[in-house]
C-alpha positions in Angstrom: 71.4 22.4 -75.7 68.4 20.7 -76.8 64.7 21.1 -76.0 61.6 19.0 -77.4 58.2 21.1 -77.8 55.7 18.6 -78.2 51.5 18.5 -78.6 51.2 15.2 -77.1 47.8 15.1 -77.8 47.3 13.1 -73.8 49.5 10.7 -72.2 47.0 9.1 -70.4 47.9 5.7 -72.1 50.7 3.5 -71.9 52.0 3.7 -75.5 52.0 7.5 -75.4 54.2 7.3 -72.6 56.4 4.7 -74.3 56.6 7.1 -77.1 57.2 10.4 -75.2 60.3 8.5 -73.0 61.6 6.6 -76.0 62.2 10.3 -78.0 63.4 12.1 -74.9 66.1 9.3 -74.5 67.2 9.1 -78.3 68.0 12.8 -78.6 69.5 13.2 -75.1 67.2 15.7 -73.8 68.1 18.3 -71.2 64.5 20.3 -71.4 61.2 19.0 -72.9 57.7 21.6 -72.9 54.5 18.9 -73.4 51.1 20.7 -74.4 47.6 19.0 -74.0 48.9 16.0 -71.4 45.4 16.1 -70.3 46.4 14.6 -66.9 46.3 16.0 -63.4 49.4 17.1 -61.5 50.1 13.9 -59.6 49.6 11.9 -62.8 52.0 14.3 -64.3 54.8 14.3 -62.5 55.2 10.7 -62.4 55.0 10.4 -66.1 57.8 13.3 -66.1 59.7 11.0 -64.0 59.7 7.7 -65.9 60.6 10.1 -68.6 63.6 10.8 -66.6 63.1 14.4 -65.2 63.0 14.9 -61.6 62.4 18.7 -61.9 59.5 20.3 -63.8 56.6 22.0 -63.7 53.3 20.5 -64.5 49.9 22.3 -65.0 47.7 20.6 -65.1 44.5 19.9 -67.3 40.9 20.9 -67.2 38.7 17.6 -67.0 40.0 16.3 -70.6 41.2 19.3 -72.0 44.8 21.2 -71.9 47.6 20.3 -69.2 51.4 21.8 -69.8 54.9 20.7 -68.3 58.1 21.9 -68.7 60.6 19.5 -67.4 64.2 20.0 -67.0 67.3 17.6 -66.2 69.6 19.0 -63.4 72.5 20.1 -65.7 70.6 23.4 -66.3 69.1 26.0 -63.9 65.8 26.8 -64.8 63.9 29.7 -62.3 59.9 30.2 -62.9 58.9 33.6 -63.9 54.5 33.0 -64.6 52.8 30.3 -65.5 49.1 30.1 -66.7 47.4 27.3 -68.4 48.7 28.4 -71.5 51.9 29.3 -70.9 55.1 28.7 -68.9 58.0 31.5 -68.4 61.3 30.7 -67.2 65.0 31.8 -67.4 67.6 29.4 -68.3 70.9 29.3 -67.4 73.2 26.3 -69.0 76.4 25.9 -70.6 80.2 26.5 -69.4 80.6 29.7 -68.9 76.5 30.2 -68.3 74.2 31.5 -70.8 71.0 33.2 -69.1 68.0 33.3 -71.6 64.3 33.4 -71.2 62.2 30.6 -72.1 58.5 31.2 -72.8 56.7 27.5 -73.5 53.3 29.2 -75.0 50.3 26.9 -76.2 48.1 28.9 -78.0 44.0 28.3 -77.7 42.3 26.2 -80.0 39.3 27.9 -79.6 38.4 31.2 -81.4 37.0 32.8 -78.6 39.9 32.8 -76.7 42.5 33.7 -79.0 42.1 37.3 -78.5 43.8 36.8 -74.7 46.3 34.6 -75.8 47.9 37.0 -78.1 47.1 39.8 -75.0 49.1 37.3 -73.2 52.2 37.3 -75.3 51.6 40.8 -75.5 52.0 41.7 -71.5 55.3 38.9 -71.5 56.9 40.9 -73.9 56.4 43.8 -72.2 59.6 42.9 -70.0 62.6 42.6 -72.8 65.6 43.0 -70.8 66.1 39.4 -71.6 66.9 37.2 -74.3 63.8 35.5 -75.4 62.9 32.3 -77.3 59.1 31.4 -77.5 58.3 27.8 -79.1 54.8 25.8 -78.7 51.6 25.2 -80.5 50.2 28.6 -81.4 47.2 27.1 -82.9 47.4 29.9 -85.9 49.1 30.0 -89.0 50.9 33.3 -90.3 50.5 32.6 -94.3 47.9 31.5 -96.2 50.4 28.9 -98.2 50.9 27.3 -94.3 47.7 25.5 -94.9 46.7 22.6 -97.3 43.3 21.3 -97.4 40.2 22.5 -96.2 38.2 26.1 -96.1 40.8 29.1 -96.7 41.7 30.8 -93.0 40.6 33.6 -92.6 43.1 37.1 -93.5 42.1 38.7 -90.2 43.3 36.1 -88.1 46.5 35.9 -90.0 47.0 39.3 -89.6 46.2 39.2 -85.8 48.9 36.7 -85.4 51.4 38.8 -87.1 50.4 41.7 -85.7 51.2 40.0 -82.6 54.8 38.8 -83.3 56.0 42.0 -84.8 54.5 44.1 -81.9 56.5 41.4 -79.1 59.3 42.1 -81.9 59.4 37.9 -82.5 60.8 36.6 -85.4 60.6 33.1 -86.6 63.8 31.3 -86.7 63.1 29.1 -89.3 63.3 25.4 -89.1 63.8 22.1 -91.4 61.9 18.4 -91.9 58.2 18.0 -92.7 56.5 21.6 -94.1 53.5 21.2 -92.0 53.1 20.2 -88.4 49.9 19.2 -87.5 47.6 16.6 -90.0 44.1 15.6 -90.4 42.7 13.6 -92.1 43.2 9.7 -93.7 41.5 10.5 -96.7 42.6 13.2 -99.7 39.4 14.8 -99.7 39.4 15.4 -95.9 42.7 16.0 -95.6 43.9 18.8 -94.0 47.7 20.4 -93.1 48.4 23.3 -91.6 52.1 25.0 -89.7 51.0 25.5 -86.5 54.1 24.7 -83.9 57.1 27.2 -84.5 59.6 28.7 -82.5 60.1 32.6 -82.8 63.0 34.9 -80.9 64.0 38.0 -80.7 67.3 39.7 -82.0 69.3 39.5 -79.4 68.5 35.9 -78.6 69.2 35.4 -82.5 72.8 36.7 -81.1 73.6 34.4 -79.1 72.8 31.4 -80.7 73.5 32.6 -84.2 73.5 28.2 -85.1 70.0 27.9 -83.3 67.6 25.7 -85.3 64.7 24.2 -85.6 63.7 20.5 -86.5 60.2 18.7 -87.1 60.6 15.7 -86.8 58.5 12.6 -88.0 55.2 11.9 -86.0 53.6 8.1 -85.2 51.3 8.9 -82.3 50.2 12.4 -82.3 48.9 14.5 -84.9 51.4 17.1 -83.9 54.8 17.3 -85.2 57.1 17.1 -82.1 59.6 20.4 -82.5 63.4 19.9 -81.4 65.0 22.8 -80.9 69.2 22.9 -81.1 70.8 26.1 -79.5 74.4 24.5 -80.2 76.7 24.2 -83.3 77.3 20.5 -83.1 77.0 17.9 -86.1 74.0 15.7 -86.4 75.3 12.5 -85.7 78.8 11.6 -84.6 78.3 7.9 -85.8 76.2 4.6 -85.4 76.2 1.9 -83.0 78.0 -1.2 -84.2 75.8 -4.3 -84.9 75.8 -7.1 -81.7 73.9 -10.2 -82.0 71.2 -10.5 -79.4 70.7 -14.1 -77.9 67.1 -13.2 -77.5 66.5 -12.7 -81.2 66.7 -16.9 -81.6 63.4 -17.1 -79.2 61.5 -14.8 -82.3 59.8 -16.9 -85.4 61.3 -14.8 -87.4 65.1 -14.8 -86.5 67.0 -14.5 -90.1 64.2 -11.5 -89.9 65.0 -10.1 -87.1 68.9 -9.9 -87.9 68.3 -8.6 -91.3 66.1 -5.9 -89.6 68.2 -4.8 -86.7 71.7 -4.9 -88.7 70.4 -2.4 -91.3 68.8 0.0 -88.6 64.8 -0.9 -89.6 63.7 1.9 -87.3 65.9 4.5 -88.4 64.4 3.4 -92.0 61.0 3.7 -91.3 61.3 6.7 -89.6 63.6 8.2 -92.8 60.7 6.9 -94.7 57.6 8.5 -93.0 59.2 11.6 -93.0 59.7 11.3 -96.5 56.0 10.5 -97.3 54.8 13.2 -94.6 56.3 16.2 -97.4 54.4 14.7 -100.4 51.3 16.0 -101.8 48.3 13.5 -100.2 46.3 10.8 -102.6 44.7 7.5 -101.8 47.9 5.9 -102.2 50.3 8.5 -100.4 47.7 8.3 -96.9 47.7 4.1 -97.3 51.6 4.3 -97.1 51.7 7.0 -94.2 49.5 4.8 -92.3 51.6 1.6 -93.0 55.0 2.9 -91.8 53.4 4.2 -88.7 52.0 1.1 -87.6 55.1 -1.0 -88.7 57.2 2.0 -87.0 55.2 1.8 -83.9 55.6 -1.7 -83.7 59.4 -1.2 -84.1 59.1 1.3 -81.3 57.1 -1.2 -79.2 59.9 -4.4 -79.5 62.8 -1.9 -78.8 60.9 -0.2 -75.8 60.4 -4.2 -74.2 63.9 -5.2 -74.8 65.2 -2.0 -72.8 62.9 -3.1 -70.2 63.8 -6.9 -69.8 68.1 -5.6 -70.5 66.9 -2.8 -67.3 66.2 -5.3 -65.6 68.3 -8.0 -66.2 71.2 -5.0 -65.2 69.4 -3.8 -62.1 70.0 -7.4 -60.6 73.5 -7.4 -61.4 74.7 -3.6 -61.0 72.8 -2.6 -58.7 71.6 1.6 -59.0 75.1 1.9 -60.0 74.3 1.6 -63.6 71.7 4.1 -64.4 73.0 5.2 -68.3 72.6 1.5 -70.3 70.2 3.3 -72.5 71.8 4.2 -75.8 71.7 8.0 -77.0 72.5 9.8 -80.1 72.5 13.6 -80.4 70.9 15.7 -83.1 71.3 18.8 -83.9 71.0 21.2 -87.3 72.5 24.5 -88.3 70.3 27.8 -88.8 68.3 28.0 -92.0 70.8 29.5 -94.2 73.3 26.8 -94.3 72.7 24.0 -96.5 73.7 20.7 -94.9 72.6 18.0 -97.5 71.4 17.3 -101.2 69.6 15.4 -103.1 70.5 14.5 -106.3 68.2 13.4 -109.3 69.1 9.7 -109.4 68.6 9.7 -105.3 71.8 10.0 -103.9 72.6 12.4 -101.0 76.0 14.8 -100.7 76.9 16.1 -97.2 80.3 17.2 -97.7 80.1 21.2 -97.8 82.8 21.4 -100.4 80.7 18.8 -102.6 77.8 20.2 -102.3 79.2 23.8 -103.0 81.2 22.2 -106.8 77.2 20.7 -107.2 75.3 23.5 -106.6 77.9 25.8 -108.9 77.2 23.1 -111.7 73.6 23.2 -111.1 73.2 27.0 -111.8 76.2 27.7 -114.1 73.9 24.9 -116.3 70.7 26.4 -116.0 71.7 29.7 -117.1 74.1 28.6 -119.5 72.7 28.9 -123.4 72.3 25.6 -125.3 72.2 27.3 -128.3 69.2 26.7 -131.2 69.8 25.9 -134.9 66.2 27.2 -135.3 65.0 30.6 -133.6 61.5 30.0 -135.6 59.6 28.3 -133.2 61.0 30.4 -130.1 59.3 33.7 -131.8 56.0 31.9 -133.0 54.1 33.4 -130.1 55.7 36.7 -130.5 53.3 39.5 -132.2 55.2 40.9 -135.5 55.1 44.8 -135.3 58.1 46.0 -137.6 57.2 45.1 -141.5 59.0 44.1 -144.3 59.6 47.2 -145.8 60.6 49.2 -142.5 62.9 45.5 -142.1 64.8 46.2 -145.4 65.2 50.0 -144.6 66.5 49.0 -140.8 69.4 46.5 -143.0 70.6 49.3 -145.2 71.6 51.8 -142.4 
């Protein structure tokens, strides 16, 4: 199972709806949390629908500010525990035979005055622990000093109150991959700023259960969130790519031989590859220029793919009928726990996936590095090294 925590950061325009629909269709999503949809409930629900969820529940926002969902396919039983405009609690039941496990889809408050009852909040949920318990959102607090970049330094007592927190609701973070930070501000290097502020923490025995469970951030165009996807399952990240088919609507574009080139060797899944890459490095002038270049060319992408779905949805409905409701393509993505290693990078760029490869490369590595190369010269190894035994005590040391 799959599930998508995202900061949407409003979907009160078109393209953020476009985004939030195109993501839950390319990882196959059976349960997505949104924070900060800054709609209404009626405005909700319809988004959650063109999304593709007919069940949910959608809190909504305060004038312009806050506004959750959780929305669910009907594959998996989901039963409401509390809800509060910061938080939604649910068991889920999914799988053959069915796994019941509690859901907690938290948003933590950006404001400093009311972070004192959110972590109350989280305190009073954990007071029932009969369950098996996965909490994942935007906790709007960091727990380490070295999860922020940029910026004045956070302050230790809030640190410590988070902390505090998690170890007294006995929460553990699960660990994750992708991008180090999940939330950016910031287009220049001196007003940059980075901090890790979506997670997903469980305890033990939900750790149990789903001893593979994962955590992914993936790449961000829109939103100054990282959206979090969260894998339960042991699957393998891709089971293959779609073969290339020549479109007859590609010859109507100025730019056909373009257009081929681009589609045959996957431009999206490129730029998106790319951006992630640039999200990890350190931020200059040139770094932010770059990061704000693939977005707009990977929005773009985003945009052209989203319109030909439309025109192919409808160019189907005429001829199938509501009969063909699954011509969207999907691809599943999934990662193992943090302690398995599932790809390197070598120094000249090339990646190994194979597990016994990368076990003969990683034994090479170390066996290497703390092999001796020997010296023919020990001199300038001891230069910084403070002489205490002299010469005489050196020739009476030789002679024992």
């Amino acid at each position: 199972m799959k599930i998508i925590c995202c900061n949407v950061r409003g979907l009160g325009s078109t393209r953020a709806v476009r985004r939030l629909r195109n993501l839950c269709k390319q990882q196959n999503l059976p349960m997505v949390f949104l924070m900060e949809t800054k709609l209404d409930q009626k405005r909700m629900e319809k988004v959650r629908r063109r999304c593709g969820f007919n069940s949910g529940i959608d809190i909504e926002a305060e004038w312009t500010r806050g506004g959750l969902c959780l929305a669910w396919k009907s594959d998996i039983v989901v039963t409401l525990r509390s809800f509060s405009k910061w938080h939604i609690d649910v068991l889920v039941r999914e799988g053959s035979p069915q796994k019941e496990w509690r859901f907690t889809g938290f948003y933590g408050s950006p404001y400093l005055q009311d972070r004192c009852f959110a972590w109350n909040l989280l305190r009073r949920l954990s007071q029932d622990c009969n369950y098996l318990w996965l909490v994942a959102g935007d906790f709007n607090e960091i727990l380490y000093s070295f999860e922020k970049k940029g910026g004045a330094p956070r302050e230790q007592k809030r640190m410590d109150a988070f902390r505090d927190t998690l170890e007294e609701c006995q929460l553990m973070d699960i660990g994750y991959s992708g991008v180090w930070f999940t939330w950016e501000r910031g287009n220049l290097p001196e007003t940059n700023i980075r901090e890790l502020l979506d997670r997903g923490v469980a305890n033990e025995a939900w750790l149990r259960l789903f001893p593979m469970g994962k955590i992914q951030y993936l790449p961000h165009s829109t939103s100054d969130h990282c959206p979090l996807l969260l894998s339960t399952d042991n699957s393998s990240p891709f089971s293959g790519s779609r073969s290339f088919c020549f479109e007859a609507w590609w010859t109507m574009e100025e730019s056909f031989e373009g257009s081929i080139k681009s589609r045959k060797e996957g431009l999206k899944k490129r730029l998106t590859k790319e951006l992630e890459f640039l999200l990890g490095q350190d931020r200059d002038d040139e770094t932010l220029s770059r990061i704000i270049d693939t977005r707009i060319h990977l929005n773009m992408e985003i945009d052209r793919e989203e319109v030909y779905w439309e025109q192919r949805a409808r160019a189907n409905w005429l001829q199938l009928g509501d009969k063909n409701t699954a011509y969207f393509h999907k691809c599943a993505s999934s990662r193992k726990r943090t302690n398995s290693i599932i790809k390197l990078v070598l120094e000249d760029g090339r990646e190994i996936t194979d597990g016994t490869k990368i076990l003969e490369t990683a034994t090479e590595y170390f066996e290497d590095l703390f092999a001796s190369k020997g010296t023919e010269d020990s001199r300038k190894a001891l230069e910084g090294i403070k002489r205490i035994i002299s010469n005489e005590d050196n020739v009476t040391l030789l002679s024992l």
